[in-house]
N, C-alpha and C positions, 0 to 999 in steps of 0.2 A: 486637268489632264486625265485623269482618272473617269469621267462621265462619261465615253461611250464605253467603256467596258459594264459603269453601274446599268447605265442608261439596257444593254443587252440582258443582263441579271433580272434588271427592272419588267423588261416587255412582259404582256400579259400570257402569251402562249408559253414563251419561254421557261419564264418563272415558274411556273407549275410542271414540266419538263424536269427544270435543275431540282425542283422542292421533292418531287416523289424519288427522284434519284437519290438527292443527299437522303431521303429519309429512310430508304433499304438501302445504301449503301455508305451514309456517310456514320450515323448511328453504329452499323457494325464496326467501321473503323476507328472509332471513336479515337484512340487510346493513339494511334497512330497518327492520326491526323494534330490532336492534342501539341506531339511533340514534335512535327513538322512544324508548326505554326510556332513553336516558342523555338526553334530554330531561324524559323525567319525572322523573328521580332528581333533576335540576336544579331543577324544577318542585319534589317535595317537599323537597328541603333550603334552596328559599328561601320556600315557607310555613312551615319551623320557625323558621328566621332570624327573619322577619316576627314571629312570636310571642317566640322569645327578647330581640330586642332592645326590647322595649317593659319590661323591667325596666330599662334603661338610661333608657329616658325617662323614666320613672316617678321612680327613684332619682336619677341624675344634673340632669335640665334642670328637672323641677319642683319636687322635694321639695330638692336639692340649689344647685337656682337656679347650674349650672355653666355660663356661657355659650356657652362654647368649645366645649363640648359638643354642643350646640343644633347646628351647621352641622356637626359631626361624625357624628351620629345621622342628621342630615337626608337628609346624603350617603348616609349608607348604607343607612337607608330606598330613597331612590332608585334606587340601586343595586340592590338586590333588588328589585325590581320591575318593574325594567329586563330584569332578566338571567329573571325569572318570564315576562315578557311574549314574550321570543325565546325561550324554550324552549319552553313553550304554542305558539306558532305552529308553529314545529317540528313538535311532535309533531302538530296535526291534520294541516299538509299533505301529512306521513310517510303516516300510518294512511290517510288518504281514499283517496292511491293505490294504496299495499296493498290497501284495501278493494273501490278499484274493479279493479286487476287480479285479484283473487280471483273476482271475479263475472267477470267474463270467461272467465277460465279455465273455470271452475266451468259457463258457459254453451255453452262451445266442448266440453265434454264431455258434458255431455248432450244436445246433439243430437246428436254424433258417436256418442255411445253408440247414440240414437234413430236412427242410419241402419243400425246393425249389428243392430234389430232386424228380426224377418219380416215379411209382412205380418197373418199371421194377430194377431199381438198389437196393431199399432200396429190393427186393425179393430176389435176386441175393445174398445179405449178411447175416448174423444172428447176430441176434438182441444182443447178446455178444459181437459184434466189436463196434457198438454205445451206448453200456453201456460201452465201457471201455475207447471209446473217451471223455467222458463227467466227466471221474474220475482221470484215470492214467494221460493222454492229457492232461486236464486243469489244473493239479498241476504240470506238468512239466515243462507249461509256469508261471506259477505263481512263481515257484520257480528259474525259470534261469536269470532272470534278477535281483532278489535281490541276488543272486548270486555274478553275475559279479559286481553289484554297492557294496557288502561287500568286495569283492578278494579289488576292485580297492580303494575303498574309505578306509576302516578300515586296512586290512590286508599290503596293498599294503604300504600305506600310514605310516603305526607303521614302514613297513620293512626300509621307505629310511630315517624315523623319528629318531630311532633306528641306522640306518648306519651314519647319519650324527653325532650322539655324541659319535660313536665309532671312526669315523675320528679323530672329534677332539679332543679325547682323548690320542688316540697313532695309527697315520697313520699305523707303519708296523705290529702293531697287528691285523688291521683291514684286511690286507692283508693277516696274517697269519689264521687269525678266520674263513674268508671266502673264502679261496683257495680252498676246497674241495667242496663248493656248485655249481659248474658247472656240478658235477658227477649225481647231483639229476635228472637234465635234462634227460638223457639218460635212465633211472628208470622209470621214472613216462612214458614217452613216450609209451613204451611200454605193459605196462598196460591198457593204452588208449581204443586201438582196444577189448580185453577185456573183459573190462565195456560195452563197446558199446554190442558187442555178450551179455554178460549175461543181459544187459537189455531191448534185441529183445525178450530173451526167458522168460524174466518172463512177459513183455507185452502179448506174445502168449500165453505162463501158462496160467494168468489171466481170459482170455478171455478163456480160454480151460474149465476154474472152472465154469462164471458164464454160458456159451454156457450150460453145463450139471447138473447143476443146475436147469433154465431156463426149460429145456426140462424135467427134473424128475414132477417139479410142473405142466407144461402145461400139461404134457403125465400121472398125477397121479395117476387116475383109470385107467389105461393100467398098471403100475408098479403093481399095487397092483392085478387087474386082473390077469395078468400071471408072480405073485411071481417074479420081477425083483429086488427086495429089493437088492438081494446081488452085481448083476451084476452093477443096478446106482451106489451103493458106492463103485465098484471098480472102475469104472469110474472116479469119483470123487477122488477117493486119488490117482490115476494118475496122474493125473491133478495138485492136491493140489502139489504132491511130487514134479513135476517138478517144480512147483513157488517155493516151498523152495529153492531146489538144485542152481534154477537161486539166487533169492536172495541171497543166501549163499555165492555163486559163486562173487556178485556182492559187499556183503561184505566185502569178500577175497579180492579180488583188490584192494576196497580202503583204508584197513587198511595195504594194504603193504607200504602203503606211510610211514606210522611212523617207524617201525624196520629201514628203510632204512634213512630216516633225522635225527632219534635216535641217531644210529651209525654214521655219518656223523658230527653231531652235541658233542657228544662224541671225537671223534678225535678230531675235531678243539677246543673245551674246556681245553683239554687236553697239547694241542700243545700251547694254551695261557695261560695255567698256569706253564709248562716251561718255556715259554718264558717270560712273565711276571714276573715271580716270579724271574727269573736271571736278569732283569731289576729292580726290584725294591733291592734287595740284593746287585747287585755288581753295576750297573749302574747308582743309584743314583734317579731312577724313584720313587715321591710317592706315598705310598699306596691307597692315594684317588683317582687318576687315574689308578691306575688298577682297584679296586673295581668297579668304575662307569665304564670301559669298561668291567668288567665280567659281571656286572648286563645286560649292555644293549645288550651282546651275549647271554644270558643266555634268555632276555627277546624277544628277536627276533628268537629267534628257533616257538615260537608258531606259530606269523601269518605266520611264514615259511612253515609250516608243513601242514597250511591251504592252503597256495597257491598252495602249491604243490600235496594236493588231489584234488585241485578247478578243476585241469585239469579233474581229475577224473568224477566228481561230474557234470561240464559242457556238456563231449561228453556223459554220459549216458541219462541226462536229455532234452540233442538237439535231441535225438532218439524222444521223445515224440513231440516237436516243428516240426520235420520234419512230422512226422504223422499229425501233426494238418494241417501245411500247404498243404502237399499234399489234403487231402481232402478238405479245402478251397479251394484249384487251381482246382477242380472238379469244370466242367462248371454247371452252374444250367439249369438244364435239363426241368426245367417249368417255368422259367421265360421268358416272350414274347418278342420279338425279336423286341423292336418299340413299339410303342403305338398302342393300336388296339381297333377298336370300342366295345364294348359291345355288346351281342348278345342281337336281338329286336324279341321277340317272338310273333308271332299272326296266331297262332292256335296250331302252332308245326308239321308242316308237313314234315315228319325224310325220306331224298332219301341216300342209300349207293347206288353208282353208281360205278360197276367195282372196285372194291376194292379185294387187295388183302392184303395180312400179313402172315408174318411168327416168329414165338419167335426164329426158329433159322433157318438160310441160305437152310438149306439141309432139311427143312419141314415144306410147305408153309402150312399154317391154314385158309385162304381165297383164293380162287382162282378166283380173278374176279365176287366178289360179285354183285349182285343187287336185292334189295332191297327197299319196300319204306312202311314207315308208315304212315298212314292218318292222317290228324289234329283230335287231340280228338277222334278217336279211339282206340280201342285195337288190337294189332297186336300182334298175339303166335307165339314162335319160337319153335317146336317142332323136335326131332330126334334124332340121337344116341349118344352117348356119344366123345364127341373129333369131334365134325361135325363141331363145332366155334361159337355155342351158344353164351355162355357167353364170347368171343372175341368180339364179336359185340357190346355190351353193355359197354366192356372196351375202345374200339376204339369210340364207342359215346362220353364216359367220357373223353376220350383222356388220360387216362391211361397210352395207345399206340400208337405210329402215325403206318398209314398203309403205305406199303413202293408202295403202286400206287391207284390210283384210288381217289375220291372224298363223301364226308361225308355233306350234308348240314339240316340244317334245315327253313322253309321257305327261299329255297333259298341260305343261308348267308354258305359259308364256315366252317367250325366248327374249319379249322386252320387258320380262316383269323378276328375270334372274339378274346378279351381277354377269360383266361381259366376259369379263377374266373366266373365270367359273365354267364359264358355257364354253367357252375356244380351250381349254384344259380338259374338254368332253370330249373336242375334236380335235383328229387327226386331217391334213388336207394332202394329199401330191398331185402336183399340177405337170403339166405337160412342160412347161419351161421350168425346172425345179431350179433350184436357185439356192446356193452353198456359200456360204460367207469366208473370207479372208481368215486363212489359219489351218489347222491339222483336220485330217480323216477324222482322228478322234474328237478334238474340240466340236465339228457339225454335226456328227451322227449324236452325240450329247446336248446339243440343243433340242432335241427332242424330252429329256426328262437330267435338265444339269444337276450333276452332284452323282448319274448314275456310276457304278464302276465299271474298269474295265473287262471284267467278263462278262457284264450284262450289253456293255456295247458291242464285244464278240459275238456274244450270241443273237445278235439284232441283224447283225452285218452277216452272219453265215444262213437266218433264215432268209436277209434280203439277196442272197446267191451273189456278198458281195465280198464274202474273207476273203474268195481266194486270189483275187485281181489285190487288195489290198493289201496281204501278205509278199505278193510279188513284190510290191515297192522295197525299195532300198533299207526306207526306214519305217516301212510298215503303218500302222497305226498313225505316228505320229511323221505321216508325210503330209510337208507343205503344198494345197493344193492350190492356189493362187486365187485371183480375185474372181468371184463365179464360179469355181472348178475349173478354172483354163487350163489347169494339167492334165485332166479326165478327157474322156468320152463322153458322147453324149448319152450312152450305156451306163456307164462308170457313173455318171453324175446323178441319176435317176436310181440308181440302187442305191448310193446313200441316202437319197429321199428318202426311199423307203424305210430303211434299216431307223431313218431319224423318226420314222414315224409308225413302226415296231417298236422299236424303245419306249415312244411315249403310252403306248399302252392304252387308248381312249379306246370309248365306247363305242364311237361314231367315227367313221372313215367316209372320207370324200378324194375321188379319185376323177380328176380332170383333164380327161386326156393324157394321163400318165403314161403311153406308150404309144402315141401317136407318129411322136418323130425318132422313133429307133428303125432297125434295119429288122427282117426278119429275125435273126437269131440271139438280138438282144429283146426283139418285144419278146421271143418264147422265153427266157429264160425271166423276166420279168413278170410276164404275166403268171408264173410261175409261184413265183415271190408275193404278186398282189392276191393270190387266190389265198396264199398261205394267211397272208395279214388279215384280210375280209373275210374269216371262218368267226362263225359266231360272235359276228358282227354288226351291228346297222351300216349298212355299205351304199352311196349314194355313189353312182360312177358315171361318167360321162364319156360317152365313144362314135364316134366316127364309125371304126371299122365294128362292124356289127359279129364278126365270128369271135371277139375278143370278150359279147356280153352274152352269146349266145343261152347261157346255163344260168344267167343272173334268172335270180326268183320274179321279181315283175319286171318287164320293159315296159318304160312309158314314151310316149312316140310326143314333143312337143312341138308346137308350131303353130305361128302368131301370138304367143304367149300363155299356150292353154297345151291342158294333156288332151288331146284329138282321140289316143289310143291308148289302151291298156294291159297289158298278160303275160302270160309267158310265149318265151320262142315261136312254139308250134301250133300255139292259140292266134298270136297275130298273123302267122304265116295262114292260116286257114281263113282266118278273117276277109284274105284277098283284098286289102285297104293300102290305109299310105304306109306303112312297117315292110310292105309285100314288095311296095311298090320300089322301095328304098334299099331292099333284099336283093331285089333282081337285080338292081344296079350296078350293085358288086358282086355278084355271085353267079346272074345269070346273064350278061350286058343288055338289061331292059334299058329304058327310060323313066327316072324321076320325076312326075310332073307336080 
């Protein structure tokens, strides 16, 4: 009865699955699991009690009418069910915590893993595959090794507890009782495959629900914009109906275990109360040895019925453990290769030399760039859209590596420093600036955590941002919701800023940082960014060209290359593409 759960344990893929699990996770628990399992052992040597001792009742207080007996069996009944009832307890509140610190763990490492990822792969994915690693994933592991420690310690253990007082009860009954459980094997088998299918597709489901979900809140004013009401929530009960169908589906499978051990369990009952019953009639067998062998067939169908969904229960839930591993086995994409110095900043003077890059094979984004920014100046990168503006800023960040060419600042390699090191050099505000869930004050100090509060005051009053902040009810520590949805999109850009005064770096990268405000929040911003970019190395990125007019070099990019180079009035005399891009907003020429 017990072989397809071994037989699951057994498979080759599997095995090596459960082996690397139990071995980070069941070793920790050691001491826990330890006293789980002498919980169970307890658990099954007082359901075989339970069954052996009803030949006493049987024999003794009814057919023997022994009185003394009666309060003697009683007790001890009692007693076993006693000592059943505090081991059972035992073991769930053991396993639950095991089960819930394994999901913890198991949750603390894959995001930990997901921060050692680049950006290129976390963009690559939606954000629905790593909400549903850190939910469906982590109870999957959490749940398959209290699994296999119940199949083996409780169930497993009642079945051979259970088979050994049927032995010696009446050997050919035992024979006859369990003749037919070979047949379950072949049953359950094929179920297997399945479970496994129905719980790929409510994993996909899942993720299909929160993926559009996600996207209705993020995209909300576009829903409501252009009346999508009805089209998201068809989406959505798409979605939802297939998690049902799979669930359902996944339900179905493992309730086929019972009709089929039912029945199974039915015949061989059956077959030993014929037989039994002509042994105790004509054969001379008594009644207390059959009662205690029917009790303890009767009491061994359970953990049978367990074992033999376990198979079930183990291949859908390894579905989740192989997910977890495969991503684990994902190499970490920003972890440095070796130890590597720290980047030593002394002025900031930024060379891209011959640099090229491409996001995909067939469409290079750099073609042999160069490149170079002054210590403490500001350097504009002006031009057309898709020219590789803001690649250059990501290839600074290292974001992305460029697949030739060289990146230094004073000099030092920028692939040959730690990453950490170099992004704690730099300061970024990008045109969508992006505030995380919590207080004024908690964001503007992610810029340098730990700083205090007059140092964030004074961050926030050069970013022209105390005084709207002061207005708040509760100041400093007002809750700004998820993204700044309480803010402006004024408001939400001068904390950027202020977050990134605070941090104090040598190197400022400004991307489109005031492209989608209205006139009187870019003045009062641009205001703010000139203050931060003073004896600076200042790389900025702009559209509107009066906003870099004063920056120290403009470099004009497009098809992957600086085409142009100078100051203002140097390109404007050039009469070229800078002139030509000048007129467009200044004098209604044409761009060509």
């Amino acid at each position: 009865m017990a072989l397809p759960a071994l037989q699951t344990i057994l498979d080759g893929h599997n095995v090596a699955l459960i082996r690397r699990l139990v071995g980070e996770q069941g070793r920790r628990h050691r001491t826990g699991y330890v006293v789980a399992v002498l919980c169970m052992v307890a658990t099954a040597v007082t359901t075989s009690l339970s069954a052996w001792i009803m030949k006493d009742v049987i024999n003794e207080v009814f057919i023997g009418k022994n009185g003394s007996a009666v309060f003697l069996v009683a007790g001890a009944v009692m007693a076993i069910y006693m000592v059943k009832g505090a081991a059972t307890y035992g073991q769930q509140v053991v396993l639950s915590r095991i089960a819930n610190a394994i999901i913890a763990d198991v949750q603390r490492r894959l995001f930990g893993h997901l921060l050692e990822m680049d950006v290129a792969y976390v963009l690559a994915r939606h954000t629905s595959e790593f909400v549903a690693r850190q939910s469906f994933i982590a109870n999957a592991c959490g749940t398959i090794l209290n699994t296999v420690v119940t199949a083996i310690g409780r169930d497993l253990l009642s079945v051979i507890g259970l088979l050994v007082v049927m032995v010696i009860q009446d050997p050919m009954l035992s024979v006859l009782g369990l003749g037919l459980m070979p047949l379950s094997v072949f049953g359950v088998q094929k179920l297997v495959k399945r479970a496994k299918k129905a719980m790929l597709a409510g994993y996909s489901g899942g993720m299909a629900v929160v993926e559009n979900i996600q996207e209705t809140i993020l995209g909300f004013r576009q829903v409501k914009a252009f009346a999508l009401e009805d089209h998201m929530r068809g989406r959505v009960d798409r979605a939802i109906l297939d998690v049902e169908r799979a669930a359902n589906k996944l339900a179905n499978v493992g309730a086929r275990t019972s009709p089929m051990m039912e029945t199974l369990g039915g015949l061989a009952v059956a077959a030993v109360i014929l037989y039994g019953g002509w042994r105790v009639t004509s054969a001379g067998a008594t009644p207390g040895t059959f009662f205690s062998f029917i009790t303890a067939l009767l009491l061994i169908y359970e953990p049978a019925k367990r074992l033999a969904r376990v198979h079930v229960d183990l291949s859908s839930n390894l579905v989740g453990v192989n997910i977890f591993y495969d991503f684990m086995d994902e190499p970490a994409r920003e972890r440095d290769e070796g130890p590597r110095p720290p980047l030593a900043v002394d002025g900031g003077r930024i060379e891209f030399r011959d640099v090229r890059f491409a996001y995909r094979p067939e469409e290079e984004v750099l073609r042999g760039l160069d490149l170079t920014a002054e210590a403490g100046k500001t350097t504009a990168l002006v031009g057309p859209s898709g020219g590789g503006k803001s690649t250059i800023l990501a290839l600074l960040l290292r974001f992305w590596e460029p697949s030739a060419g060289t990146i230094t600042i004073d000099g030092q390699s920028i692939d040959a420093v730690e990453r950490r090191s170099l992004r704690r050099h730099i300061a970024l505000v990008s045109q969508d600036a992006f505030l995380f869930k919590g207080t004024v004050f908690e964001n503007i100090t992610l810029g340098r955590p730990g700083a205090s509060r007059d140092e964030v005051i004074a961050a926030a009053q050069a970013a022209a941002a105390h005084d709207f902040i002061t207005g708040f009810q509760n100041g400093y520590d007002t809750e700004i919701g998820e993204n700044g949805t309480q803010l402006s999109g004024g408001q939400r850009q001068r904390l950027a800023i202020a977050r990134a005064i605070l941090k104090d770096a040598p190197i400022l990268l400004l991307d489109e940082a005031t492209a989608a405000l209205d006139t009187e929040s870019e003045q009062a911003i641009q205001k703010a960014l000139d203050r931060l970019s003073r004896g600076r190395t200042t790389l900025v990125i702009a559209h509107r060209l009066q906003t870099i007019q004063r920056a120290d070099t403009i470099c004009v990019i497009e098809g992957g290359r600086v085409v142009e180079s100078g100051r203002h009035d140097e390109l404007l005399a050039l009469d070229g593409r800078y002139r030509r891009l000048h007129d467009v907003q200044f004098g209604g020429g044409e761009a060509h």
